[in-house]
C-alpha positions in Angstrom: -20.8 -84.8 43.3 -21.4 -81.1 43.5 -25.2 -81.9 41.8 -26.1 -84.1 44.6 -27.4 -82.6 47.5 -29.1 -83.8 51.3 -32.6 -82.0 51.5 -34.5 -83.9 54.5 -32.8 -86.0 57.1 -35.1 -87.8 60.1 -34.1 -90.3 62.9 -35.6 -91.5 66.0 -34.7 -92.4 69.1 -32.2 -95.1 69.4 -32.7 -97.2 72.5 -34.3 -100.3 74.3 -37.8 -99.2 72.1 -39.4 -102.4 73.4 -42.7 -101.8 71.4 -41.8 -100.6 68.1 -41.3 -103.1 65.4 -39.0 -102.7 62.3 -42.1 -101.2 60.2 -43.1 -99.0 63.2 -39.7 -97.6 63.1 -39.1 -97.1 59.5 -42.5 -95.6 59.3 -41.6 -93.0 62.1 -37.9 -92.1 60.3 -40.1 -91.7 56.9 -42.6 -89.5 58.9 -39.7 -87.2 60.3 -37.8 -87.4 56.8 -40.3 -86.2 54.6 -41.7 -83.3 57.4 -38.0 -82.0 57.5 -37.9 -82.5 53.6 -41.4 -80.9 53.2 -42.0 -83.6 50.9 -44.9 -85.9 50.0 -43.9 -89.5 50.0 -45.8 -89.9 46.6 -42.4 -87.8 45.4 -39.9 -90.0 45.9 -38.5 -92.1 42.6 -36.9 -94.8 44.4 -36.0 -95.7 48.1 -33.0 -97.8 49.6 -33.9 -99.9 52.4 -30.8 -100.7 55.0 -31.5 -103.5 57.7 -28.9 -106.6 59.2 -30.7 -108.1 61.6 -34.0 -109.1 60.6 -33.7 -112.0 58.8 -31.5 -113.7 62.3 -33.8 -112.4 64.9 -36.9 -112.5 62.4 -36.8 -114.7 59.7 -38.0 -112.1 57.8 -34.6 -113.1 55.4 -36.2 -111.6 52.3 -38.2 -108.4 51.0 -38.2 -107.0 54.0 -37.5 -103.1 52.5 -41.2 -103.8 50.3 -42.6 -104.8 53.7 -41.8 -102.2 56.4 -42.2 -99.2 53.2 -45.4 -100.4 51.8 -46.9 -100.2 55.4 -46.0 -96.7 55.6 -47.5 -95.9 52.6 -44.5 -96.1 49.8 -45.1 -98.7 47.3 -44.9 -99.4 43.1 -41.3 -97.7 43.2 -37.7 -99.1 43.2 -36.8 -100.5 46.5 -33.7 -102.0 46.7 -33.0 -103.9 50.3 -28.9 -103.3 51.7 -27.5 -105.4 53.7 -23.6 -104.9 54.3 -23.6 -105.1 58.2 -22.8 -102.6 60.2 -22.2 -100.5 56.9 -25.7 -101.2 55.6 -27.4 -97.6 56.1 -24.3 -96.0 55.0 -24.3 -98.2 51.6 -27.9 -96.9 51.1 -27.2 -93.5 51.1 -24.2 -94.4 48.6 -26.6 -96.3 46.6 -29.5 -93.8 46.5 -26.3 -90.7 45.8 -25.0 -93.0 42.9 -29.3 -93.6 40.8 -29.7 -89.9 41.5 -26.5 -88.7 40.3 -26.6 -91.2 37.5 -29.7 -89.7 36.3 -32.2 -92.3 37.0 -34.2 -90.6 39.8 -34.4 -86.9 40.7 -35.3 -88.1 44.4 -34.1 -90.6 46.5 -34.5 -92.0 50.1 -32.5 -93.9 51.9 -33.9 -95.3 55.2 -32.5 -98.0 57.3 -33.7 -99.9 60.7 -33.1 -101.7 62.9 -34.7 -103.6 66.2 -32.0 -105.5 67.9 -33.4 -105.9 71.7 -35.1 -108.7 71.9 -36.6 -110.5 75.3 -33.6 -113.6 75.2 -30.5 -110.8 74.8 -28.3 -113.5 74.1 -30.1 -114.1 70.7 -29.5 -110.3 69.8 -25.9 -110.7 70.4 -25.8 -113.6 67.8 -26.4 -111.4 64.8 -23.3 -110.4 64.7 -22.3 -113.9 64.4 -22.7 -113.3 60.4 -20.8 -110.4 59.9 -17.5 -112.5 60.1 -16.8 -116.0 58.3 -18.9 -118.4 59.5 -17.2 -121.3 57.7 -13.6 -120.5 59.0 -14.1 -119.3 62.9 -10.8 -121.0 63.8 -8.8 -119.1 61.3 -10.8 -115.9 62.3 -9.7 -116.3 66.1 -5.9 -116.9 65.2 -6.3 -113.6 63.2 -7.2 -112.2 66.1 -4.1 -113.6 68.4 -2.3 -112.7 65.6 -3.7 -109.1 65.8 -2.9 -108.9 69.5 0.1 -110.4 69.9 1.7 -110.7 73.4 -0.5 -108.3 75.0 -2.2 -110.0 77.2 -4.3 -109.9 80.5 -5.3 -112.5 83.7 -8.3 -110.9 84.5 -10.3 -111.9 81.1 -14.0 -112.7 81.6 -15.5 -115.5 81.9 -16.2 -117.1 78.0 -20.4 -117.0 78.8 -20.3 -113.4 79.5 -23.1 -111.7 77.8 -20.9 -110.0 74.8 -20.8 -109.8 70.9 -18.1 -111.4 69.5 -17.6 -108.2 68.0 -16.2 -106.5 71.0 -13.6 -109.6 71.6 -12.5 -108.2 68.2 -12.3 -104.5 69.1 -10.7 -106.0 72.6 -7.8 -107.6 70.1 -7.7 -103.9 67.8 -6.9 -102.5 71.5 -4.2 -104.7 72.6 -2.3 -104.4 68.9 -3.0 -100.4 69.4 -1.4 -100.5 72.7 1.6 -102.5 71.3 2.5 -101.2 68.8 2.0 -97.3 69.7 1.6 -97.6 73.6 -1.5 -96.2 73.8 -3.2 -96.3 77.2 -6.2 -97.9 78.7 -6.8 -94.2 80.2 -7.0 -93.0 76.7 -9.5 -95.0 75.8 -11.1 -94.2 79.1 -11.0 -90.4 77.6 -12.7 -91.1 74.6 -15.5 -93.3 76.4 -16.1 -90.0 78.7 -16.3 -87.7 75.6 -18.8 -89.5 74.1 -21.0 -90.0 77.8 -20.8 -86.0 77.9 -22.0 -85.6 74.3 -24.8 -88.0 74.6 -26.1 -85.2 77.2 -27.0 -83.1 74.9 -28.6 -85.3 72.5 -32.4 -86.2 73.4 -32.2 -89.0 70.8 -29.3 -90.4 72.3 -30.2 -94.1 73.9 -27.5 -93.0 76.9 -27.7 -89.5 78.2 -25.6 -89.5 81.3 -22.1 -88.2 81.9 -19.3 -90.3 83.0 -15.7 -89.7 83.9 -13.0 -91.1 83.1 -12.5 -92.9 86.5 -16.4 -94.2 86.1 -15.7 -95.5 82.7 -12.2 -97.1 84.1 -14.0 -99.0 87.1 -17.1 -100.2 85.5 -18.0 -103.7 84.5 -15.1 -105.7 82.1 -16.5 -106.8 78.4 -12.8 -107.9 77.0 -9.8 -106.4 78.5 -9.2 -103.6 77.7 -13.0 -102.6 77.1 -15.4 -102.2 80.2 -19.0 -101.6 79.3 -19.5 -97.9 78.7 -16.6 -98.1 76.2 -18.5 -100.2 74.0 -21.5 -99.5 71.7 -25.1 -101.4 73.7 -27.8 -103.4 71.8 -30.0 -101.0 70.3 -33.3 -100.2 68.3 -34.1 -97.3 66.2 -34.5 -95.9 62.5 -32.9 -92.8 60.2 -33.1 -91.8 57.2 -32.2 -89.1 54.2 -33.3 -87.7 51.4 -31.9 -87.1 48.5 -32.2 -84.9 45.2 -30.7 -83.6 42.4 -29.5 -79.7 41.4 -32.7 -79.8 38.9 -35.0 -80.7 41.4 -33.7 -78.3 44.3 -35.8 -75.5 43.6 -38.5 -78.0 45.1 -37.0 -77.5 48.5 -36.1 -75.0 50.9 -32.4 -74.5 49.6 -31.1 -72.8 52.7 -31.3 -75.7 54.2 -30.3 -78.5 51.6 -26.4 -79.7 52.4 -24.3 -80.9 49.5 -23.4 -84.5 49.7 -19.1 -83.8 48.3 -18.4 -87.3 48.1 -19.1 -90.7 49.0 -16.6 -93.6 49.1 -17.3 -97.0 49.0 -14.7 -100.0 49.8 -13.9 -103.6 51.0 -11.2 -104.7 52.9 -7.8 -106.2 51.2 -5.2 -108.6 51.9 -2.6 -106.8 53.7 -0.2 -107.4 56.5 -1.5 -107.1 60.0 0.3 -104.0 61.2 0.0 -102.2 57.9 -2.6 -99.8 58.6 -1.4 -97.3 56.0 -3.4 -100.3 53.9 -6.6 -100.1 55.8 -9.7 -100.4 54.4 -11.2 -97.2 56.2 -8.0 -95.1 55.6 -8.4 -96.2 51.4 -12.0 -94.9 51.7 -11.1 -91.7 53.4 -8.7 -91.0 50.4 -10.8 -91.3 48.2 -13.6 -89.8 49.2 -11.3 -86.3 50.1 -10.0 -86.8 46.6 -13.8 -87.1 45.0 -14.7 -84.0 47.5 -11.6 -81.5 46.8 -11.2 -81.4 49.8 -8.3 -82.2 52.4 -8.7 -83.1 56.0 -7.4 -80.1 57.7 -10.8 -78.4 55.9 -13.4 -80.8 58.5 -15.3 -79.2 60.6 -17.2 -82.0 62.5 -17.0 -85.9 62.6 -19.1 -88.4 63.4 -17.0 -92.2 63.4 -17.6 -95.9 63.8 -16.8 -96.1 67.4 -18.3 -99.6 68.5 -16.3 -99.3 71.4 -13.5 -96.6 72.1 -11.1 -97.8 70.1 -12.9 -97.5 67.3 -12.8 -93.6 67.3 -8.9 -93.9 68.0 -8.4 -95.9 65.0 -11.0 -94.1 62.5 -9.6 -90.5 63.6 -6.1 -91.7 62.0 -7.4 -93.4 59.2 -9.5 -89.6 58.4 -6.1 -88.3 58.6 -6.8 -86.0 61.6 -3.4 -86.9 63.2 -0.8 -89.6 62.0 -0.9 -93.1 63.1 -0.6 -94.2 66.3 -1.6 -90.5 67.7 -5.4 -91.2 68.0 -5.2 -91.8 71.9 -2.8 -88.8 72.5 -5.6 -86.6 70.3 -8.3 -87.6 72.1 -5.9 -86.8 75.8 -5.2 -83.2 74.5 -9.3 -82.6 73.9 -8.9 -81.6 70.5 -11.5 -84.4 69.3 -14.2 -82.6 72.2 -17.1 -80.4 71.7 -14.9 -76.7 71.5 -11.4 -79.0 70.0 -9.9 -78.6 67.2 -11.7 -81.1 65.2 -14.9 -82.4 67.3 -15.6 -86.2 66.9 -18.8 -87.9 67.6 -21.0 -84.7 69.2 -23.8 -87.2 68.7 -22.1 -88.8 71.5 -21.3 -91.7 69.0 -22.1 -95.3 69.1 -20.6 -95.8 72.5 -23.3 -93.7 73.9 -25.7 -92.5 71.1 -26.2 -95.9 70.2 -25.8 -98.7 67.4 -29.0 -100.2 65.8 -26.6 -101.5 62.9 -28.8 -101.2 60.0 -29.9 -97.8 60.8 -26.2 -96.4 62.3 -24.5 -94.8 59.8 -28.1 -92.6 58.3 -27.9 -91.5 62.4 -24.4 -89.9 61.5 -25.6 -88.4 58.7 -28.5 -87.5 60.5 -26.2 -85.4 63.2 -23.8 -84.1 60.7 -26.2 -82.4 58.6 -27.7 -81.0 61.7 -24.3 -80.0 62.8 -24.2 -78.2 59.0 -27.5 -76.3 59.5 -26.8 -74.8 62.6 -29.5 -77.0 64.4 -27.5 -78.7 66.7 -28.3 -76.6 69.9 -25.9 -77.3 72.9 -23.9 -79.6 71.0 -23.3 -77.1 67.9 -20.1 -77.2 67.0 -19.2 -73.5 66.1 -18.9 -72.5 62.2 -19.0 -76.1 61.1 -19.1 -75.9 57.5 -17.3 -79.4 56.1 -18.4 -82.8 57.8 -17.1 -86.6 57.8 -18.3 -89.8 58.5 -17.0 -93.3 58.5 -18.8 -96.4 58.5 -17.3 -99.7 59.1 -19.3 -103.1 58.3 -18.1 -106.6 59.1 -14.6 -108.1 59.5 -12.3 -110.0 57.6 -8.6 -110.8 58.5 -7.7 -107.9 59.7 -10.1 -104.9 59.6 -13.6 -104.2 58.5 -15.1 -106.1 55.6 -16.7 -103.1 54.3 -16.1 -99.1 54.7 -18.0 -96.0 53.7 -16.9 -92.6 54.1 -18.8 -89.1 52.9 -18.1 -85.4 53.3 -21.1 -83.0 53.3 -20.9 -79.2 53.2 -22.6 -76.2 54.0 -22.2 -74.6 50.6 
């Protein structure tokens, strides 16, 4: 992968963007993309187009990629349209890597959207009603018993509270993380403040307000263990990245193109339910250091799936930052903080940054190559010279559907 490199990244705001549609946000991520690339959009060979939603909340089930490009101005190329939930934006960038290293295109975008806040809230929630198995929901909710176990609580919410079903599943990832390694509802707490403090220094960030740990500890229930700021909110918003070839570098400014090491693309297996050695995200991670050359003590900055708090927990053990079952007690020490030992989420993550899914994992990319650069501002995390990020998409049995992981570099 050493040929392939990152030349232009752009993103907008992520948040309640109550009069943007899909095209006006792809169209403003393209804008930003190609400014940062200092590239006209009659250059690139082929885009990748990453959206979930539309099709539920739109009906736009089809073409939608050919749509929201060609009213920005990008037409007659390859577009390909990803779906592959909340993994979609991260697949495009995997796709677009794999036609520019394969020799089709010497330029490639990947660009994914996403508008999610809609005036009924409860209809937003139900897209993520198709990123599990629709035709066996009973089997799906014994998995998740199953995932849990005994760990139960008396104070669950009421069953109409406004909640994806996504975070009952991250509620049930908790209760078997707290079982079986005794982590703490304070350490998720911790992570959940991290993030909060982060987002402060991110203007693109839909949250921007600190919160302690206490705060995020008496605030509003979801699912036990989760309360609301430990979970990712309903968001809109748009990212993107460019891509090119070593032959075509000279094109850019080549002090600040970041070479994209590796990027691993997997689905979930049949495994048992406690045998997160087997974990989709962990197999990806593997790989993709493998691919890369490079080992995990060698990160600099990472930005993770963390739909709620627990998320981050898991995903910093399946990177191999600590072993498993350590993820709360890394996050207590402050080693996964802005001036730690290996800084997680300085975006402030999807907990605070937040989590338009098709457009989420071109956001991390978005802050990590930032992070590379040296752009980052008050969030720059000193000498960062390696970066990480993990996408998650979905879930089947018992972990993500779908996972992709990539490492960038400096040099």
């Amino acid at each position: 992968m050493e040929d392939i490199y990152v030349v232009g990244v752009g993103m907008t705001p992520f948040g309640k963007l109550v009069q943007n549609s899909v095209r006006d946000l792809t169209g403003q991520a393209l804008a930003n993309v190609l400014k940062d690339a200092g590239l006209h959009k009659g250059e690139i060979e082929a885009a990748y187009f990453a959206n979930a939603g539309q099709g539920a909340l739109e009906g736009q089930h089809m073409i939608a990629g050919q749509l929201a490009l060609r009213s920005a101005g990008i037409q007659g190329i390859p577009i390909v349209n990803v779906e592959n939930a909340c993994a979609s934006a991260s697949t495009a960038l995997h796709l677009a890597c794999s036609s520019v290293k394969s020799g089709a295109v010497e330029i490639a975008l990947a660009i994914g959207a996403e508008k999610m806040v809609m005036p009924d809230k409860r209809s937003s929630f139900a897209v993520f009603n198709g990123a599990w198995d629709v035709s066996a929901v009973d089997t799906v909710i014994e998995d998740l018993k199953l995932i849990a176990g005994d760990l139960e609580d008396d104070q669950e919410p009421p069953e109409d509270a406004n909640r994806s079903v996504f975070m009952d599943i991250y509620a049930a990832l908790a209760k078997q993380h707290m079982r079986l390694y005794g982590t703490t509802v304070r350490q998720l707490a911790t992570v959940s403040s991290k993030n909060h403090w982060h987002s402060t220094f991110n203007s693109l960030a839909q949250y921007q307000t600190a919160m302690t740990v206490e705060e995020v500890l008496s605030a509003r229930r979801v699912s036990w263990p989760l309360t609301v700021p430990m979970c990712s909110p309903i968001s809109d918003g748009a990212a993107a990245a460019i891509l090119c070839h070593k032959s075509a570098l000279p094109r850019f400014d080549a002090s600040r193109a970041i070479r994209l090491r590796s990027s691993s693309l997997a689905s979930g297996g049949d495994r048992g339910v406690d045998e997160h050695k087997q974990h989709v995200s962990h197999r990806a991670a593997n790989r993709a250091y493998e691919l890369a050359g490079i080992g995990p003590d060698e990160i600099s900055v990472a930005e993770v799936h963390d739909a709620s708090a627990v998320g981050e927990i898991i995903q910093s053990e399946n990177l191999n930052f600590c072993d498993f079952g350590e993820g709360g007690v890394l996050a207590e020490r402050g080693e996964t903080k802005l001036g730690g030992r290996i800084p997680i989420n300085p975006s402030g993550g999807l907990e605070s940054k937040g989590h338009p899914i098709g457009a989420t994992g071109l956001g991390q990319i978005f802050e990590l190559v930032t992070q590379l650069r040296g752009e980052a501002g008050s969030r720059q995390v000193e000498n960062a010279r390696v970066a990480i990020a993990e996408n998650g998409g979905g879930f089947h049995r018992f972990e993500e559907a779908s996972a992709c992981v990539t490492i960038l570099s400096r040099d």
